[in-house]
N, C-alpha and C positions, 0 to 999 in steps of 0.2 A: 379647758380653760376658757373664761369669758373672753370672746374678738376684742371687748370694748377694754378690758383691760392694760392691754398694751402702750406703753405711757409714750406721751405726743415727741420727746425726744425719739425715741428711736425711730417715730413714723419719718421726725424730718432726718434724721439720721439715713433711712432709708432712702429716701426720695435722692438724698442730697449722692449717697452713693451710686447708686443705682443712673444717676445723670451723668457722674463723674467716669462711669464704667459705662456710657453710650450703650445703656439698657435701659432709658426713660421708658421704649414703649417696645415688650416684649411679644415676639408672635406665639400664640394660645400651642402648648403642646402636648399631646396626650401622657397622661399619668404615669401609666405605665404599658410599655411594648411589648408586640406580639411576641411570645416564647416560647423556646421549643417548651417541652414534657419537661417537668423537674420534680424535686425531690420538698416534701414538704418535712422539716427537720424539728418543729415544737408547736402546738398550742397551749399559750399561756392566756393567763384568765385573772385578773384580779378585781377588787373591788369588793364593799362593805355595804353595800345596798342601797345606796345613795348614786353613786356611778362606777361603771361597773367597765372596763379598758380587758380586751380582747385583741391578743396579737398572733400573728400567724406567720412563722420564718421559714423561707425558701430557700435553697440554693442558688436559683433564677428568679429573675422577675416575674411574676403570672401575674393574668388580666382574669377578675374576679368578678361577679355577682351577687350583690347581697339585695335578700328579699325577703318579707316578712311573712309566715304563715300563721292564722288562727283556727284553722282546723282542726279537731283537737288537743293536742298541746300546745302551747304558744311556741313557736319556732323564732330565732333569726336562722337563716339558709346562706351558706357562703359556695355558691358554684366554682369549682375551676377545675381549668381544663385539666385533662386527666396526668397525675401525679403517681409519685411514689409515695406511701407515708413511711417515715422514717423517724418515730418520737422516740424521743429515748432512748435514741438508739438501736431501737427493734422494728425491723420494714417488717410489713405486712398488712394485707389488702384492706382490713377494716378495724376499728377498734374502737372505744371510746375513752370518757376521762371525767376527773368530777369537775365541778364548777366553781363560783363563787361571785358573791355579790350576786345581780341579778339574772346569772347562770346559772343552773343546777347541777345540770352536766351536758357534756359535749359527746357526737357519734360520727365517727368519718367511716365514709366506704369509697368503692369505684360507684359509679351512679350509671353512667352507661359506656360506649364502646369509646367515646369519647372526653367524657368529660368524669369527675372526682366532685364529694359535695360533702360539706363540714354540717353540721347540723347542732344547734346551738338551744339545748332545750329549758326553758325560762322556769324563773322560778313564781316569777312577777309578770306582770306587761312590762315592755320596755320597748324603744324604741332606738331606732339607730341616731346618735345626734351627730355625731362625727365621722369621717371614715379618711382615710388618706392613706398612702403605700409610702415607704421609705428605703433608698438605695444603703449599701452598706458604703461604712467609712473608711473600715480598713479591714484586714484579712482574719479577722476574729469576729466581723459583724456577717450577718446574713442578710438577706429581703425582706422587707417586714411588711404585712400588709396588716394595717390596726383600725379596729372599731372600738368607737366610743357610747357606750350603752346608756343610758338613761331610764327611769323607773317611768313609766306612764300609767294614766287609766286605761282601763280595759277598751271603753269608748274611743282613747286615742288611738290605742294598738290595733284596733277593727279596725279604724278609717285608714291608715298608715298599710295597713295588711291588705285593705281593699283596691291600693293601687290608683287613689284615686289623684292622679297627677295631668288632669286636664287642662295644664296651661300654667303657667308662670303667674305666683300669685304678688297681687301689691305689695308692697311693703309697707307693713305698719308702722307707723308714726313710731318713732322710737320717745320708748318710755325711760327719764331717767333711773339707771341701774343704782341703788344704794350700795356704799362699800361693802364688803364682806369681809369680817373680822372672825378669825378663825383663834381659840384660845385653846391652848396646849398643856391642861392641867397637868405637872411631872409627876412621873413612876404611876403606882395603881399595881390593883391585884396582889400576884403574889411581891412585887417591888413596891418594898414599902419609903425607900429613900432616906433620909434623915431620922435622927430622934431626938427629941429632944429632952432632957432629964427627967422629968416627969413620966415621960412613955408617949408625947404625941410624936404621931409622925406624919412623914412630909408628904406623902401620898392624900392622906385626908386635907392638912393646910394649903395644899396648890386646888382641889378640886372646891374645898366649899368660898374660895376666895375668887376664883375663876367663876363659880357661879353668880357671886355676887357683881362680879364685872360684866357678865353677862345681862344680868337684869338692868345693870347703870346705862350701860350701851342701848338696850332698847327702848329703855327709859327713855331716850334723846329721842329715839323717831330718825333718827337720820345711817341706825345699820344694819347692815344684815350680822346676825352671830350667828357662830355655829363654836361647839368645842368639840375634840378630839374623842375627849371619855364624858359621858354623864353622869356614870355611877364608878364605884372600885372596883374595873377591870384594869387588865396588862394590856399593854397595846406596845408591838415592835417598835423602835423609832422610825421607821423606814416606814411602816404604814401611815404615823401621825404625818406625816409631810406630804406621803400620798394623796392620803385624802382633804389636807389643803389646799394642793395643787388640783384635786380632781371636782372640789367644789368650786375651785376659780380666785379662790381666793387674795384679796389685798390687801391684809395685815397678817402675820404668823404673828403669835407672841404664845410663848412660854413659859409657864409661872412653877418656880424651882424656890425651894427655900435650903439655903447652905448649910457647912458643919464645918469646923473649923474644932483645931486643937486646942487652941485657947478658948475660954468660955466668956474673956474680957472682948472679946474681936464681934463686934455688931456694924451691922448698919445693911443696907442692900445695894446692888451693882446689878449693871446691863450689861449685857454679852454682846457682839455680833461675829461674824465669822472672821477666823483671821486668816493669813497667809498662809501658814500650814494648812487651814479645813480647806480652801479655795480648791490645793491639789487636789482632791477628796472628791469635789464635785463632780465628776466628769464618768468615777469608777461610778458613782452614787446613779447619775443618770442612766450611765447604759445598766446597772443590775436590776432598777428599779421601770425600766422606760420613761423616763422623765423625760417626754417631746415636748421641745418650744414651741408657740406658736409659729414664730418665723420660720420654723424649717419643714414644713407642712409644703410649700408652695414648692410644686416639682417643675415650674413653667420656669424658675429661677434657676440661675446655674448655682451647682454647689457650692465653689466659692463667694456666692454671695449670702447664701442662708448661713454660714459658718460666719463670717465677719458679723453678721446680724445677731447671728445668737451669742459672738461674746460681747458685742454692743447690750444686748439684753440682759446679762449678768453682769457687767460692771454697774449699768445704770442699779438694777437690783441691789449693789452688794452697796453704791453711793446712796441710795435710797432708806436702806437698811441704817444707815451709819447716822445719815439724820434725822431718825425717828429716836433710835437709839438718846443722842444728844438734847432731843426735846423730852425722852422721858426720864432723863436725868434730874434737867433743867425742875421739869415738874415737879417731877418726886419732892424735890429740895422745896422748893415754893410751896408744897404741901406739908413741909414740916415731915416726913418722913425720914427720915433715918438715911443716912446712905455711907457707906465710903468712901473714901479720898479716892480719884481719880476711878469716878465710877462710870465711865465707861471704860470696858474692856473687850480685849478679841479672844476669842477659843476656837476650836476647833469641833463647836459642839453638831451631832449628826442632824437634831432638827434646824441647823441653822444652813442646810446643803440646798433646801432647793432653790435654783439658776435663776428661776423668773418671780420669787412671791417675798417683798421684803419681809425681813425677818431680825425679830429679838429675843433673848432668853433672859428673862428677870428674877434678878435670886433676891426673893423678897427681903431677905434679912437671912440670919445665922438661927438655926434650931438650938443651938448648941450655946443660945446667950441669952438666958432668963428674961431678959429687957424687951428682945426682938421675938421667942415664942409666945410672951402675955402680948403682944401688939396683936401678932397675927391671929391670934384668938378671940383677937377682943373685937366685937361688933361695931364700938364703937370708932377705936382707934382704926381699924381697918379701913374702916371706909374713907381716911385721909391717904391711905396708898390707892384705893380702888378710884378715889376722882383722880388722883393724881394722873394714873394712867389714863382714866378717861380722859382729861383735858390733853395729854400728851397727843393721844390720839386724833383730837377734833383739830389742834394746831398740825398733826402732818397733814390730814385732809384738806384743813384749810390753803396751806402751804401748796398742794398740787394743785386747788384748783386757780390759785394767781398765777402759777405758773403755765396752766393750761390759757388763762385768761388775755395774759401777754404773749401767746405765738401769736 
């Protein structure tokens, strides 16, 4: 996730605890401590090729080395001290595994008398962008030690590979970051979703309406987009949020068109997470690795990265709630169709991740002749597609008075 992302409430939130808990100014302490030999219990690997998250659980905490080779195959190298590997179940001195995203696949052996070495073989360039170790929370978690991969050029992977770290470099002028708007065309593939009497269905009407909010958004010049799917593919819920979270993202939105039993019932409604989904989040984090940024910082004591990070999710979930309430607002103002009391809460799974607000927009009913000719119609559509655009540029606008008056 982007560092700049992290909204200026929580930074003072932060400060403000952190003073309160006589930890203003914490002394520097190493990441993680010398340990005896342990047992390495999973490598897990995900990622779409875009960015590519790499975790490694232990039963102890081990102190690791990662380092890049381009000697023949592109390598990341993860040193540690010498281990037991125990994947799956099955100990035994070496083995490998497939990959994914910008892994291909993975080879672990004993390396020497002392030391054990994971071997990460690329399928791309890529680089290390992140790396950080994580203590367990409770007696079902393990030691996690996690790299965050990134796609580079070949050129970057040499220089990165060449080791050339001779001195602490300046810091570049920070360039304003544009938001990042991440669109979540529903169903795809073999999920077709809705139909509506004619035979459209809802997989085609969320993807070519989403594209067209895609082009309105770069129209403006002021975002970054990215969608979920391009074309009609299936994509798990659990990946689509992944990979919101894994490009950084600061708007989720997902465009659903409903079915209802009656073919009189039209208009469209905004989702965001209710109290039921909120439980949800937590199982959703530890199956998926969904890491906060706050809880990255091992110099901190745990109870304070835990207060942070559900300061992090309320803010998200209060964030979430008034996007929701301006694309309402919009919608109407745009003459689109909606239903009465059209904000609502569900429990829906793209609406789980902790830090990236989020909505789920059910364009209208497939199932009501009035609201399938809209969503089809070039012209009529594009009063829901500004609609959202404007919803949009008002929450932007909205955080940045708020950033303007700390």
């Amino acid at each position: 996730m982007h560092p700049e992302r992290a909204q200026t409430v929580v930074r003072v939130w932060l400060l403000t605890l952190l003073s309160a808990l006589g930890l203003g100014v914490l002394a520097t302490a190493p990441a993680v401590a010398d340990p005896p030999a342990g047992r390495v219990l999973s490598v897990r690997i995900g990622g779409e090729g875009s960015a590519t998250r790499v975790v490694v659980e232990s039963d102890v905490a081990l102190k690791y080395h990662v380092f890049l080779l381009a000697a023949g195959t592109q390598r990341v190298v993860i040193d540690l001290p010498r281990v037991r590997w125990s994947l799956s179940g099955l100990t035994s001195q070496s083995g490998s595994g497939k990959g994914s995203g910008v892994v291909a696949g993975y080879r672990y052996a004993q390396n020497t008398a002392t030391t054990s070495r994971l071997v990460l073989d690329l399928a791309k360039p890529a680089i290390v962008a992140r790396e950080f170790v994580l203590a367990p929370k409770s007696k079902d978690e393990h030691h996690r030690i996690v790299l965050d991969l990134d796609p580079a050029s070949a050129e970057a992977f040499a220089e990165a590979a060449g080791g050339d770290n001779s001195g602490p470099q300046p810091v570049a002028q920070q360039i304003a970051r544009k938001p990042l708007i991440v669109i979540d065309p529903g169903h795809g593939g073999k999920d077709p979703g809705a139909s509506s009497k004619s035979g459209l269905q809802e997989k085609d009407i969320t993807l070519a309406i989403a594209t067209q909010l895609r082009d309105e958004l770069l129209g403006s010049k002021r975002y970054d987009v990215a969608m979920t799917r391009s074309t009609d593919i299936f994509i798990e819920l659990e990946d689509r949020v992944t990979k919101a979270r894994n490009l950084g993202a600061d708007l989720f939105i997902a465009l659903h068109a409903d079915a209802g039993a009656k073919p009189s019932v039209s208009g469209a409604s905004v989702y965001t997470l209710s109290s039921e989904g909120e439980k949800r989040v937590d199982g959703a984090r530890k199956q998926n690795d969904w890491i906060l940024d706050v809880e990255v910082d091992s110099s901190r004591p745990e109870m304070v990265n835990q207060i942070l990070a559900d300061l992090v999710q309320r803010e998200t979930k209060n964030q979430s709630a008034r996007f929701a309430q301006m694309l309402a607002g919009s919608l109407a103002e745009a003459e689109w169709p909606t239903l009465q009391n059209t904000h609502r809460k569900r429990g829906f799974y793209v609406l789980l991740s902790p830090d990236v607000p989020a909505a789920l927009l059910e364009m209208g009913f497939m199932t009501n002749e009035a609201d399938a000719a809209a969503m089809t119609s070039e012209r009529k559509r594009k009063k829901l597609v500004q609609g959202v655009a404007h919803a949009i540029d008002q929450f932007f606008d909205s955080q940045t008075r708020i950033v303007a008056a700390k």
